[in-house]
Structures are given as C-alpha cells and as structure tokens.
N, C-alpha and C positions, 0 to 999 in steps of 0.2 A: 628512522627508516624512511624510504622511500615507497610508498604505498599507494595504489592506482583501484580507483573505483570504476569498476564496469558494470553500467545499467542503462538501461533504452533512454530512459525519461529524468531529467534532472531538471529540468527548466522550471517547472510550477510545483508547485505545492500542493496540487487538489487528488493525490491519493500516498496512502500509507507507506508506500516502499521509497514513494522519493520523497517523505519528510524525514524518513528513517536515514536514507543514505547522507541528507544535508547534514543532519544532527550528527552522524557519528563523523564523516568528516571533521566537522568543527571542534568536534570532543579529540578528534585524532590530533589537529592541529596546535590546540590548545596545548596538549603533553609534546610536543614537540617534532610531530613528525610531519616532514612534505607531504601534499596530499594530491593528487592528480584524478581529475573526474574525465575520465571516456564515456560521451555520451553523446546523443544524439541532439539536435534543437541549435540552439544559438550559441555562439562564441560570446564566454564570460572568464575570470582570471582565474586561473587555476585549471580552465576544464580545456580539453582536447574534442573539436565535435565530427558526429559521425553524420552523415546524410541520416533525413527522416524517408520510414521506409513505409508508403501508403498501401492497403489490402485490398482491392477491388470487394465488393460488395458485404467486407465487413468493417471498414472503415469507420461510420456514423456511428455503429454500435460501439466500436473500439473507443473513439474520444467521448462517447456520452461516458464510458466508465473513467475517462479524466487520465487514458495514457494515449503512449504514441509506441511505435515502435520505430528502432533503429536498424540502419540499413550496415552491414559488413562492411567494411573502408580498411582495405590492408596497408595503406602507407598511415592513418588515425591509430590503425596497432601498435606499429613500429613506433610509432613517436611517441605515444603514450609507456609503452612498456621499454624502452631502452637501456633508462636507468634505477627500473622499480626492482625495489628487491620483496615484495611480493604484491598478487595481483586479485583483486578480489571481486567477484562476479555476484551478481545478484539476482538476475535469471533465468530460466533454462531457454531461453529464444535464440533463435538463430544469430543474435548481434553477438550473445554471450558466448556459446559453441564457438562461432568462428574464435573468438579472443582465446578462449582456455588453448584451442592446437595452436596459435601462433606464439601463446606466451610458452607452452609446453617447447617447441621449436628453440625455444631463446632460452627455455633451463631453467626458467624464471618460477619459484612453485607460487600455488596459485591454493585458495581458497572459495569456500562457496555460502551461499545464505539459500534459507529455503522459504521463499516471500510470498509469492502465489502458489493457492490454493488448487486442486484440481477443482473445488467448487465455487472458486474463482469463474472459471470456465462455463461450465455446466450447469450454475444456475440461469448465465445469461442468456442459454440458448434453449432455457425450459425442462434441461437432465440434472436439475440438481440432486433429485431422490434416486437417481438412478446409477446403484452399488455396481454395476460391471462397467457402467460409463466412468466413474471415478475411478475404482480400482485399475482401468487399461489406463487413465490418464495419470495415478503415479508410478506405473512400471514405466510409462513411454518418458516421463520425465528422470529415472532410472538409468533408464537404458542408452537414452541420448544424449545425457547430459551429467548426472549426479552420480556414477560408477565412475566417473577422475576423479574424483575428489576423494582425500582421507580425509576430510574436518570439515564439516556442513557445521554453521551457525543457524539455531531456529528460534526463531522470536518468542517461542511456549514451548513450557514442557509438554502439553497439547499437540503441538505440530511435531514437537521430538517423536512424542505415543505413534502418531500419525503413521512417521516414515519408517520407525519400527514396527511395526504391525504391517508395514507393505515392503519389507524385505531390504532396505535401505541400509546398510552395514557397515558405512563409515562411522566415525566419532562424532557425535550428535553433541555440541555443545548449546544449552540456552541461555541465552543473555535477553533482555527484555530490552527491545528498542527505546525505553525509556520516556520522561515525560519530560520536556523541555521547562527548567528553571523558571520560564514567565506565570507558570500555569500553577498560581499559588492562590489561597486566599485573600484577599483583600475590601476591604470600605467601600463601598463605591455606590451609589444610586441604580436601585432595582430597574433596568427597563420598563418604559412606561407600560408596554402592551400585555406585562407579567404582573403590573400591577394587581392585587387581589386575586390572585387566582395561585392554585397551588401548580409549580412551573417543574412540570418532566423534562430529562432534555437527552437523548439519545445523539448521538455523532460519530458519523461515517458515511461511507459511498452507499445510496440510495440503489442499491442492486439486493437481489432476492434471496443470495446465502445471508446478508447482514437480517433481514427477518423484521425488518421495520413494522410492516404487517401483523405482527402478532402482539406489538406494543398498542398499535392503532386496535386492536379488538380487545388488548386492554382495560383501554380506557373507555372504549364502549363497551363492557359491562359493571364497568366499575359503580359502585352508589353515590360515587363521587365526581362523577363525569362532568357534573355541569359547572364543579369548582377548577378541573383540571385544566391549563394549557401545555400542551404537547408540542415540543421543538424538535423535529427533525433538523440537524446541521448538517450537510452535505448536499452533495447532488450526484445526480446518476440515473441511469434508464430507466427507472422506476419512478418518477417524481410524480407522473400525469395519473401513474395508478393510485400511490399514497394519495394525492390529494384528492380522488374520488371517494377513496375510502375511508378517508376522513369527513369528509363535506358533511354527513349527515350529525358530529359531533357536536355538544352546544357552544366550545369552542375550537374551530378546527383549527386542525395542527396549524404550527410555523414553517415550512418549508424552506430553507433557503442555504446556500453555501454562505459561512460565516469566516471572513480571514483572519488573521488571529489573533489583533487587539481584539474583535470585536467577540470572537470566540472567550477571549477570555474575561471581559463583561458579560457574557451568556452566561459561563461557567458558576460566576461569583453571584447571578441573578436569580440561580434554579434550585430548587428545595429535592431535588430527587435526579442522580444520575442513573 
C-alpha cells in the first residue's frame, strides 16, 4: 500500500508523537509498504515538507514543549496524497483539518490517531484541574476534527475510556505505540554519577500533566532519600521549577534530555523505573 503520514513535526525526536510516527513508519516499511511523511521542517527522503507555521506570543512556550507546528500548503497536499491509497493524520491542528478536506476531495479514505491530550494543553497554561476547561477542549477536538473519522487509533485503552466518556463514537482501536527493539537489557558499566546510590529514573516531557513533582516529594519523604538519585530524562517548560524543587534533596535530581544511545545506558544503569 501506498500510505502517507500527516503530522506538524517529524524532524526531531524530543516529544512522544513524533517518535511514535518515525517508529511506525519504519515498522510500516519494513512489511512492505511505501511510506510518504507530510510534514513540516526540512526536506529528508521519503518526506514531503510543509512551511513551519510560527504563533505570535505562544511560540517560546510551544518549542519549550519540543513541537513546532505546520503551516497548510495546498500544492504539499496534492503531491503527497496523489498516489496514496490511504492517509493517516495525527492531529487535530489546523495542518491536519486542512489535509483530511483535501484528501476527502481526492476520495482518498483517511484515518486518525488520537496523540494529544486536552491536558496536553491546559496544564501548560495552569487549567490542568480544570474539568470544563478539558471537557470544552475534547468536544472542540470532536467537533472540528474527529467527527470524519470512523477509525481513531489511541495509544491506551486510557485514552480509548477517555474519548468514550466525552462522546466520541467512532471505532476506538488501541495499539500501543510500542518500545523500539534497542531498549533491552544489557551488560554494561553503571554510570559513574549512579554509582552507590539507589538510581530512580522517570522519562518524559518536563510539563505539568506528566507530574514530575510528585516523584520529586517522593523522594523527599522518603527514609531513603539520602541513598536515592533521581533522573528526570527530558526536557520542557518545567525544568527551572523541578530543579528548585529538587535543590533541597541530599542528592538532587539529574535533569537533562537523554538521546537514545545514552537513554539506553540510563535505562540498563537504574534499579527503579
């Protein structure tokens, strides 16, 4: 088959949707099927790019959480979708909408994933707790976007519950964006700085749904606090607060984006995930 990935960000690696989209790609590939990425960023083989599309005054916030967003480009549609015999969107942004009516236009069906969160959103702007702020932002993702679709892919039976319980009525399939083949056990010398110390290690984007915070208090009540070293891997708008609220620990957290040889030395180095 001829199959076309539509998503804003494919270029880096530094958040979950666009390591999801690389890996199934490759999995797609591998069984045998052409694989075409519509996406925004730089020209690489296989992908089709769309202009990156800048937000006035949310912008800094937007790449501290490690995406970009892509700008609509109707002749980037056409060429991508021509010869796809289906078209698969990843989220509900205004790059993807525009694709679903143009690949709809061409007769072409089209599928969907459901990747961000409404508290995706809403924790970054301080409404993470707040039940009418979320509930409006999955009806508006609903209503603007995931009402074409009969077949949404969701990464948890979690996020399936999710869009069940806010009225979502297409075929709710989960597949688990899975754990890339490198990320196995293996031999290897404990990093030095884990050395003696019993090594935590949490990994993800540094923003306030993931809850980093309540690992870091923790480990400050723990009776084991003074043996414990804490590894936050990621990064994200949150980095300057964690590491305040770490400082006062007898060893304070590790902070730092880990890429993914080195993640996978973390991995093989830490006694507790």
């Amino acid at each position: 088959m001829n199959i076309v990935l539509v998503i804003d960000q494919y270029d880096n690696s530094n958040n979950g949707t666009t390591v999801t989209a690389r890996r199934y790609a490759q999995q797609l590939r591998s069984r045998g099927h052409q694989v075409t990425i519509l996406a925004g960023g730089e020209p690489t083989p296989h992908k089709i790019c769309a202009p990156v599309h800048k937000i006035p005054v949310f912008q800094t916030l937007i790449e501290k959480q490690g995406f970009r967003f892509a700008k609509p480009d109707e002749e980037a549609y056409y060429q991508a979708f021509r010869d796809a015999d289906v078209v698969h969107f990843y989220l509900p942004f205004r790059f993807c909408r525009r694709g679903e009516e143009i690949a709809r236009q061409m007769r072409i069906p089209t599928v969907a994933a459901f990747h961000v969160q409404p508290e995706n959103v809403t924790y970054s702007i301080g409404m993470g707790k707040s039940k009418r702020m979320n509930d409006f932002l999955y009806s508006w993702c609903y209503r603007r976007f995931y009402n074409r679709f009969r077949y949404i892919h969701c990464p948890s039976e979690f996020i399936a519950g999710q869009l069940r319980e806010h009225g979502y009525d297409a075929q709710l399939c989960v597949i688990s964006n899975g754990v890339d083949p490198m990320f196995r056990p293996l031999t290897m010398p404990r990093l030095p700085e884990l050395e003696g110390k019993f090594a935590v290690v949490m990994v993800g984007r540094l923003s306030g749904e993931k809850r980093q915070d309540l690992i870091i208090e923790a480990v400050k009540r723990s009776r084991y606090r003074d043996r414990i070293q804490l590894v936050l891997a990621g990064k994200g708008p949150k980095e300057k607060e964690y590491r305040r609220l770490g400082a006062s620990l007898p060893n304070p957290p590790i902070i730092r984006f880990f890429e993914q040889e080195e993640l996978l030395h973390l991995l093989n180095s830490c006694d507790l995930y």
